[in-house]
N, C-alpha and C positions, 0 to 999 in steps of 0.2 A: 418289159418288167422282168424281173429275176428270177419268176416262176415259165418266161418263154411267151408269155403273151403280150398282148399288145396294150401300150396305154390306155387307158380306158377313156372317150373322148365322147361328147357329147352336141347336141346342136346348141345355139345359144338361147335362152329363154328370154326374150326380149314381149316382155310386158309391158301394155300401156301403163306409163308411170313408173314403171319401174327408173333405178339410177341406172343400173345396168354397168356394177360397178365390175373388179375382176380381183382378186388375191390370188398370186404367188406365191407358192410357198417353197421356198428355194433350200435345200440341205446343201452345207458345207461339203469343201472340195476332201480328196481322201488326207487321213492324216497316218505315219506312222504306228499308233495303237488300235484303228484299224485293221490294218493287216494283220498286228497283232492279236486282235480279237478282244483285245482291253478294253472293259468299259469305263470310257471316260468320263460321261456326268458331265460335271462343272470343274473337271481339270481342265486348266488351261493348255491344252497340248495343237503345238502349229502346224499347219498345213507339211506336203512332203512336197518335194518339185512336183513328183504327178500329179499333187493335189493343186496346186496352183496353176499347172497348167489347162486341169479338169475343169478349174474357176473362169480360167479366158478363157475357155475354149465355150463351157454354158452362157458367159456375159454375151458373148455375141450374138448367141442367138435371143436370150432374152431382152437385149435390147430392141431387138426388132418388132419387140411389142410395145415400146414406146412406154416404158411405164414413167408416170406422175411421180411416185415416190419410193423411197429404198427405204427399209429398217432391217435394224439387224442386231444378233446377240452382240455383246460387249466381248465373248471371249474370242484370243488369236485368229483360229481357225476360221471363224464367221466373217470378222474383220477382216482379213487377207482375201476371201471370196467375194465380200461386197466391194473391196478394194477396185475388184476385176469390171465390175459394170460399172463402179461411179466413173472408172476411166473408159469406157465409152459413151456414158450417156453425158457425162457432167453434172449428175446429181448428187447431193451432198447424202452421204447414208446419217442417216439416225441411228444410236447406238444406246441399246436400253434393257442392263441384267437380267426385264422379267424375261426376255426371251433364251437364257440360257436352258441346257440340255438338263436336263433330273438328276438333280442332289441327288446320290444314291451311298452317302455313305461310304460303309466297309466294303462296298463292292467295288468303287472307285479305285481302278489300277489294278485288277485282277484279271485275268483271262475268263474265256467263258468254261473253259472246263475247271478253271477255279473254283468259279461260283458254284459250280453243279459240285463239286467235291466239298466243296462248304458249307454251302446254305442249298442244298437240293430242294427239301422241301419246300423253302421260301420262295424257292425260283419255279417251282412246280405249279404254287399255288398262284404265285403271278400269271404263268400261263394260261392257268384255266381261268384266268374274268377276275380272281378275287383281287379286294384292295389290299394291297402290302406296301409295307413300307423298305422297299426293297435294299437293306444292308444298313437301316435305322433310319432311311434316308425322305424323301417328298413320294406323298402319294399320288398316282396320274392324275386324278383330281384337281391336286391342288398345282400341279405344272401348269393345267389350264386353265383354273381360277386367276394365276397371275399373267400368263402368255395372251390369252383369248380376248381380254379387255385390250388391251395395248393394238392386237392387230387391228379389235373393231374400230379401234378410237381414232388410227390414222386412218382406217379405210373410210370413215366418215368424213375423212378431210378431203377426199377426192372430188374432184370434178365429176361432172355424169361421165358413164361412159369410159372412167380414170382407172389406171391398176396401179395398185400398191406390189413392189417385193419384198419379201420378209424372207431373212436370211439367217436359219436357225437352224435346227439338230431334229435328228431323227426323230425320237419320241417325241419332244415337245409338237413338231409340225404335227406328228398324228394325234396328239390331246388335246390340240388346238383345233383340229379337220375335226375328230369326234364331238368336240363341244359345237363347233361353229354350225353341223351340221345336224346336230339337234340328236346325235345315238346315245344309248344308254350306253355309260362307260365300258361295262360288262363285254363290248361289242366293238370298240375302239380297236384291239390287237386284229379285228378284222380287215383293217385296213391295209394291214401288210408296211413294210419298211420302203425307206426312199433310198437305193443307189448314192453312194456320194455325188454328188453334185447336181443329182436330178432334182424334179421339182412336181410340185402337184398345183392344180388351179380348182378356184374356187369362182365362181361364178355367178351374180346376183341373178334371183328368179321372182316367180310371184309371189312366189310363198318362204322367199327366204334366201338362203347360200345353198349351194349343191356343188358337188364334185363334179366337173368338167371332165379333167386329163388327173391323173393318179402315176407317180413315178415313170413320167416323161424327160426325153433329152437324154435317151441312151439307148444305145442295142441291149439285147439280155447281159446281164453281166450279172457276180453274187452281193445280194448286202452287206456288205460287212459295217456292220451298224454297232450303233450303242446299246439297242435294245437287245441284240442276240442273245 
């Protein structure tokens, strides 16, 4: 993880009856305004080579888990990285807007000392838990009101025993992990950001979905995310 610790990994809760299903949730390879620090949203901005290469180089090992089925954001970035597994698995990705990254607005395209030179207080106030609508933009809320149906709905299509990947953006994957695992929003930034191209697992238990692994599929490296 990007703070030096170790993925956070868990034994599997295999309940009588349970399906004993598994979600993936895979962030996009690096892109350009990453390094830049630019939060992208719902700009369509493409992969870089590293970023592509970050893609195969994650496809491989996520292959290895044999997963049932691919979804992924509509925009570039997503697409180009799910591109990477459906050429090794031969599974066809699903491609469906709810899971693009948070409409954010005036913030869209700005660096992160921009924002703190612009909207400090807005951004201050995000940090601490409150709901904003950060640069006039979609509240976390409502990212996972539209993302969090879509994952459950193909994970329900699984076979016992079956994983879904879902191939999407930083904050969405954490307000979809926040909702799916039942935290109050308030509590969501708790989770911390995903590495480009790392990923987190969700894991069926008795009482529900639970966080397995959390920003696995890398050494320590920095987030450079959307949410910074």
């Amino acid at each position: 993880m990007a703070d030096g610790t170790q993925p956070v990994r868990a034994l599997p809760d295999a309940a009588p009856g349970a399906r004993d299903r598994r979600i993936v949730l895979w962030r996009h390879g690096q892109t350009s305004w990453n390094l830049e620090r630019r939060f992208q949203g719902s700009t369509d901005i493409d992969l870089t080579e590293t970023g592509v290469l970050q893609a195969r180089r994650a496809a491989r090992l996520l292959a290895s888990l044999r997963p049932d089925a691919i979804i992924a954001s509509d925009l570039s970035r997503t697409r180009a990285t799910a591109a990477e597994l459906t050429a090794v698995t031969g599974l066809e990705t699903v491609h469906d807007a709810a899971l693009r990254e948070t409409y954010a607005g005036e913030w869209q395209g700005l660096t992160h000392d921009e924002i703190i030179g612009r909207y400090g207080e807005q951004y201050a106030a995000w940090k601490r838990g409150e709901p904003v609508r950060r640069g006039g933009g979609e509240l976390e809320t409502e990212v996972a009101d539209r993302a969090a149906p879509v994952v459950l709905a193909h994970a329900d299509k699984l076979p016992d025993h079956g994983t879904l990947v879902v191939v999407s953006h930083g904050g969405t994957i954490r307000t979809t992990i926040g909702r799916l695992l039942g935290l109050d929003p308030h509590h969501w930034e708790s989770l911390g950001g995903l590495s480009n191209c790392c990923w987190s697992v969700l894991g069926e238990g008795a009482r529900g979905w639970r966080l397995t692994e959390h920003n696995a599929g890398t050494l320590p490296e920095p987030v450079l995310g959307d949410d910074d």
